[in-house]
N, C-alpha and C positions, 0 to 999 in steps of 0.2 A: 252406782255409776258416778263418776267423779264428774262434773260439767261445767267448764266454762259455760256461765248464763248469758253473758253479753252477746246478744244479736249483731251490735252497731261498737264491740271496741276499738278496731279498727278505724273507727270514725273518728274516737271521743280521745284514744291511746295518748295522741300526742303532746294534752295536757293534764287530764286525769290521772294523778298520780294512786287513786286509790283502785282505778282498772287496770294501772299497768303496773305495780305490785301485784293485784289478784292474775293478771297473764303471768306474768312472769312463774309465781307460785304454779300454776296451771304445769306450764313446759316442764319444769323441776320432774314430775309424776310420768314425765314418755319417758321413749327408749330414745338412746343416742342419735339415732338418726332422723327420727319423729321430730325431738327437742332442737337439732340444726336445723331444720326448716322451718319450725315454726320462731326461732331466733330472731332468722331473717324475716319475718315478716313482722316482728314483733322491732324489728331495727329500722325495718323504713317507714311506718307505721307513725312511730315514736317520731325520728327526726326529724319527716317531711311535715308540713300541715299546707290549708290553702288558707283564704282570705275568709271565706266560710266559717270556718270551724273556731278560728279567730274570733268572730263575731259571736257564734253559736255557746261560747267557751264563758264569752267575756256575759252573755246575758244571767247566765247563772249566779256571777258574785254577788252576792249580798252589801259587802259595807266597801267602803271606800278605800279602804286598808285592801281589802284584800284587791279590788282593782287595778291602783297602786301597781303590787306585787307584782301581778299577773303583765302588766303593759312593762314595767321594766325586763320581767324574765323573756317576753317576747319580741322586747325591740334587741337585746343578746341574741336572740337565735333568728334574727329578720330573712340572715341569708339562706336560711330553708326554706323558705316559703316557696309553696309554688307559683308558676307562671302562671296568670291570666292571659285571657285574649282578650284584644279590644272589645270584640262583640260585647265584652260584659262589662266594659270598665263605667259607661254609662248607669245601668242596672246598678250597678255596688255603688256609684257615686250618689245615688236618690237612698238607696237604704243609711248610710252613711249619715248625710242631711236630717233624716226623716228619724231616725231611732239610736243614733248617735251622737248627736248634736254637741253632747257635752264632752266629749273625748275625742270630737272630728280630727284633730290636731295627729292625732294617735292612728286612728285608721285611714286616715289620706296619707299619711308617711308609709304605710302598710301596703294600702291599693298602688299606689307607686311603685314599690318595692317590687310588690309581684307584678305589673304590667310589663317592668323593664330586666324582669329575672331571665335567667338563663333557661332558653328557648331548647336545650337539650332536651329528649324527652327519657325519664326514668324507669316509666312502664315497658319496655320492652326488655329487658336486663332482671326488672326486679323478676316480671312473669315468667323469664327462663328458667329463674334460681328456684320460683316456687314451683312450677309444669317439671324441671329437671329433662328425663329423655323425651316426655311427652310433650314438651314447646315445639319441636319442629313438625312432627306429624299433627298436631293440632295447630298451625300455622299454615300448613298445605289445604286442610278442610277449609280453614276461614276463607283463602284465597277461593278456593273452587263455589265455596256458595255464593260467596261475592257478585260470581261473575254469572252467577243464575240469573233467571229471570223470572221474574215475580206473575203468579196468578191472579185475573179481575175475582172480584167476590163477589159473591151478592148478601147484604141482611138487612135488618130492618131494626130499628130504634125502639125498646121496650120501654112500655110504658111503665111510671115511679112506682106505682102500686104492682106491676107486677115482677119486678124483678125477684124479691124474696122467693115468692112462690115458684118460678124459672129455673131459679137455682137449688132450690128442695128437691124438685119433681128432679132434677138431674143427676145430683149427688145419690137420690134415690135408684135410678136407672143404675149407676155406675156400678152401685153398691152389687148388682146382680148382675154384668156382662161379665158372662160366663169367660170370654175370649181373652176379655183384658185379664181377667182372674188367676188366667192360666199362667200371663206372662210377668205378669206385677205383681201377683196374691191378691186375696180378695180383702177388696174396702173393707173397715171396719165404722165407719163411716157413717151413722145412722144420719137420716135427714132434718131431724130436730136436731140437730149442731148450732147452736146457737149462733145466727149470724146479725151482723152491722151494718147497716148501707151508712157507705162514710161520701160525703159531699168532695169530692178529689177525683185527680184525673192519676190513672195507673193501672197496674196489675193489680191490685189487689192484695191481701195481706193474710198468712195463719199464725194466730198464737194456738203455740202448742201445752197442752198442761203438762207434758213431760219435762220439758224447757224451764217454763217459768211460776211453774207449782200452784196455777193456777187452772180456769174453766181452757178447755178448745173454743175457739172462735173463729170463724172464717169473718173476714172485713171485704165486701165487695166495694168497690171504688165504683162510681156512679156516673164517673168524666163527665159531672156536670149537668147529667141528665139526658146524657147522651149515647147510655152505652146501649152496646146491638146486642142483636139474641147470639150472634158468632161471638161477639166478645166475652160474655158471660161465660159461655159454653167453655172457652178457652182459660176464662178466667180460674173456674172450676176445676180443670184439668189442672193447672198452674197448681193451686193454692191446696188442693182440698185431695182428689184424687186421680192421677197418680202420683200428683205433685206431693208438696211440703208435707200436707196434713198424712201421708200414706208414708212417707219416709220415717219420719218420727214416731210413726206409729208400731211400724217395722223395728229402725235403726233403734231407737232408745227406749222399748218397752220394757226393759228390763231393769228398774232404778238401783236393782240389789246388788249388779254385775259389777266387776273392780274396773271395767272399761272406762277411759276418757273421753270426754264428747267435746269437741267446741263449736256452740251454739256461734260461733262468731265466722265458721269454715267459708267463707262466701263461694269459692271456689269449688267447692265441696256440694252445700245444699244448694245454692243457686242453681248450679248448675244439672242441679237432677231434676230441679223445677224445671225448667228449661227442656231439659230433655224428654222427661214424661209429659209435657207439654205438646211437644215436638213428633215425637213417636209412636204415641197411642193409639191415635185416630188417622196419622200421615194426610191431613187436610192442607187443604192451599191457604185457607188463614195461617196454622202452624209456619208451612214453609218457605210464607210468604214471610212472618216471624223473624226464621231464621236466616233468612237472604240478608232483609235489613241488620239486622244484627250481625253479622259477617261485613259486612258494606261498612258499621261504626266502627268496628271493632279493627278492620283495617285501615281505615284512617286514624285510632286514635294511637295505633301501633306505630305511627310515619314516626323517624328520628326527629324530625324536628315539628316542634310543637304550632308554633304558630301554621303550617301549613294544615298538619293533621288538625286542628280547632277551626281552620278553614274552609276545608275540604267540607267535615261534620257538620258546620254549618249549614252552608248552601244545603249540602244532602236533607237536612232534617227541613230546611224553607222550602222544598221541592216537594212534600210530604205535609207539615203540618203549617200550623197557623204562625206566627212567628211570640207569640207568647209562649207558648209550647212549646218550639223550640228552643229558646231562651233558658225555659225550666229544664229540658233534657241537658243543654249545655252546662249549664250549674251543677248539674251531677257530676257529668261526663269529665267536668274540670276541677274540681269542688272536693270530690271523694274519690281519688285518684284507685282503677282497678276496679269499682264499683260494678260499674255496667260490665267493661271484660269477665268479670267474673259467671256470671251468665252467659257470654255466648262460649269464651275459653271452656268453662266447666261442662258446657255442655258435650263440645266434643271431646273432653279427654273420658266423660263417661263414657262416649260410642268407642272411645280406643280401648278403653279399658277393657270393654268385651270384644273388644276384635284380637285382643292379643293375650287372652285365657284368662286374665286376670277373674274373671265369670260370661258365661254363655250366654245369659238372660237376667233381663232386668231384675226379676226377683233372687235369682244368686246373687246381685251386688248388692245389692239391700242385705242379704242374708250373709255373705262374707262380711257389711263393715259389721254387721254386729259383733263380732268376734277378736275385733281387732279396736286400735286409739283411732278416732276418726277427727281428722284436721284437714286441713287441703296439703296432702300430702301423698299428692297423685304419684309424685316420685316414686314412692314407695309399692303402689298399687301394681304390681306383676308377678309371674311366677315367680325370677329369677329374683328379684329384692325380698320379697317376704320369705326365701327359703334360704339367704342370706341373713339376714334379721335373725330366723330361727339357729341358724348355724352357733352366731355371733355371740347373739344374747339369750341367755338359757330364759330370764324372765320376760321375756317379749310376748306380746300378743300378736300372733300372726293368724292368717286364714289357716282352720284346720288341714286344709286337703295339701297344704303346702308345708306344712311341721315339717322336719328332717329332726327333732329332737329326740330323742333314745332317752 
C-alpha cells in the first residue's frame, strides 16, 4: 500500500517543503479525479497559513541563516495569512514577549497583519470544493442538530490509578459485543494494547502501526485529572473501537495492496471517528457531542469571520472555563478546517450510507479498502465510482460498482 504518512500535513504543508514535495509526489499515484481534489486541498493548504503555524514553523530553525530566510519568504507571502480574532490577540501578544523576544519586531508585524486581515471567511467555499455534492445535504444535517437540544448526564470523576484499568476492562467488553460486531466487524482489539495516560485536556489519541511502522497505542488524555467514567467510555469508542484503531485496522490491513492511503484524510478518518463515536451506542453523551459540534461548526461556517469567532466564543464561555475556551479557539482559528473535519466528516459518512454508496458501517470500511482513500467524499457514490470505472480502465473503484469488461 502506497501511504502518505503525515497525520498533520495539512498543518505543517504551508512551509515544509520536504511534505509538500512528498504530497505532491503522493497525488501523482491517483486517478484524475482523486488527484483534482486532492490539488485543491493541497492549494489552500500550501497558501493560507495562521499566526500559529508561523510561530510553530519558525521554532524548528536551527541557525540564524536559516531564520533569516524563513522571516523574509514570509513577510512576501504576509497577505495569506489568516484572520485572527481579538479574543486572541492578547494570548499571541504574551507568547510573542515570552519566547520571541528576539524577533518580536517580526511577529508583532505578523500579529498585526492577521488581526486587521480580511474578515472573509475561506472555509465555506474551500469545504464545498472538497464535500463536492455532499456540501449541501451535509449542511441541512449540521443545521438540524444545531437546533437539538442537548441531554443532562450523569458521571462521576475516575480516580488517576484507575483509569488504565477502566479502559482495559472496556476495550475488553468491546472486543466481544456480539451486536456491535455484527454492524462494525469484530475488534481485533486485544486489551493489552499498550496504552499512555497523557497529562492534557482532549479526546484522546491512536497511533496506528499500520500508519507509522511502529507499536499500536491508544493515548487517553486525563483533562487534567478530571476525566468521568462517561468520558473514557467515549473516549474508547472515539479512539480504539469503533473508532480510529478499528478503521485502520480494517481500512489498511493489507500493506502489500497497490491502494493509496492518506494518513493526512481529516475528513475522511476524523470523521468516522466521530461517527463510530456517535452511533454505536446512540447515548446522550454521544448526541449531546454532536449537537455542540453542529452549533461550532455553524458558526465557524458564517461568511464573515469575525462574527462566526464571536458567535464560537460566547458559545464555548457558556460551556467551559475560559482557558479552555481560548485553547478550542486557537484550533478553531489556527488550523483552519480542523475541527469541521469531524463534525462535516461525520455526516457525509451517514450520507454515504443513506445514498448506497454502502448499507452498513462495516461495508464502508470494506468498500475504502478497495479503492485510493483521501477525503474525497466526492467521489464516494454509486454514480462517480461507476464513472471513474467507465473512464479510467486503471482506477480503483468499489467492486460492486466495476462496469469494466
Amino acid at each position: 500500500m502506497k501511504i502518505l504518512t503525515y497525520s498533520d500535513w495539512k498543518k505543517r504543508i504551508a512551509f515544509d517543503n520536504v511534505i509538500y514535495k512528498d504530497v505532491k509526489r503522493f497525488s501523482l499515484q491517483l486517478n484524475s479525479y482523486e488527484r483534482a481534489l486532492m490539488n485543491k486541498q493541497i492549494d489552500f493548504y500550501r497558501n493560507n497559513f495562521s499566526l500559529l503555524q508561523v510561530m510553530e514553523h519558525f521554532k524548528k530553525l536551527k541557525s540564524d541563516k536559516d531564520k533569516e530566510i524563513f522571516i523574509k519568504a514570509v513577510l512576501k507571502r504576509q497577505n495569506k495569512i489568516l484572520y485572527l480574532p481579538y479574543q486572541l490577540k492578547s494570548y499571541m501578544t504574551k507568547i510573542i514577549r515570552s519566547e520571541f523576544s528576539d524577533f518580536k519586531e517580526f511577529f508583532f508585524i505578523m500579529l498585526n497583519k492577521a488581526c486587521n486581515q480580511s474578515k472573509a471567511n475561506l472555509m465555506p467555499a474551500f469545504c464545498k470544493s472538497v464535500l463536492g455534492h455532499f456540501y449541501k445535504p451535509v449542511m441541512r444535517k449540521v443545521k438540524f442538530a444545531s437546533k437539538q437540544k442537548e441531554i443532562p448526564t450523569v458521571s462521576k470523576v475516575l480516580k488517576p490509578e484507575a483509569i488504565e484499568n477502566t479502559a482495559r476492562q472496556l476495550i475488553y467488553d468491546l472486543q466481544y459485543d456480539y451486536q456491535l460486531s455484527i454492524i462494525y466487524g469484530r475488534s481485533s482489539i486485544r486489551k493489552n494494547i499498550p496504552i499512555s495516560i497523557v497529562d492534557d485536556y482532549g479526546y484522546g489519541k491512536w497511533l496506528s502501526k499500520n500508519v507509522s511502522y511502529n507499536n499500536n497505542r491508544f493515548f487517553i488524555y486525563s483533562n487534567n485529572n478530571r476525566l468521568t467514567d462517561v468520558e473514557l467510555k467515549h473516549m474508547v469508542y472515539f479512539n480504539v473501537y469503533p473508532g480510529y484503531g478499528h478503521f485502520y485496522n480494517t481500512v489498511v490491513d493489507d500493506l502489500t495492496k497497490s491502494n493509496c492511503f492518506d494518513n493526512g484524510a481529516t475528513f475522511l478518518i476524523n470523521g468516522w471517528a466521530m461517527y463510530a463515536m456517535c452511533h454505536n451506542k446512540n447515548t446522550a453523551y454521544s448526541q449531546n457531542f454532536l449537537i455542540e459540534g453542529a452549533n461550532i461548526a455553524n458558526f465557524l461556517l458564517h461568511g464573515n469571520l469575525e462574527k462566526a469567532y464571536e458567535n464560537v466564543y460566547v458559545y464555548l464561555l457558556g460551556k467551559y472555563p475560559k482557558t479552555k475556551a481560548l485553547d478550542y479557539m486557537l484550533d478553531y482559528t489556527q488550523y483552519p478546517g480542523h475541527y469541521l473535519s469531524y463534525v462535516l466528516g461525520e455526516f457525509a459518512v451517514e450520507i454515504c450510507m443513506n445514498n448506497n454508496f454502502a448499507t452498513t458501517p462495516i461495508e464502508f470500511l470494506n468498500n475504502l479498502r478497495q479503492i485510493n482513500c483521501g477525503d474525497f467524499f466526492d467521489l464516494f457514490s454509486p454514480k462517480k465510482q461507476k464513472k471513474i470505472s467507465k473512464q479510467i480502465i486503471t482506477s480503483k473503484v468499489v467492486n460492486r460498482f466495476s462496469v469494466k469488461v
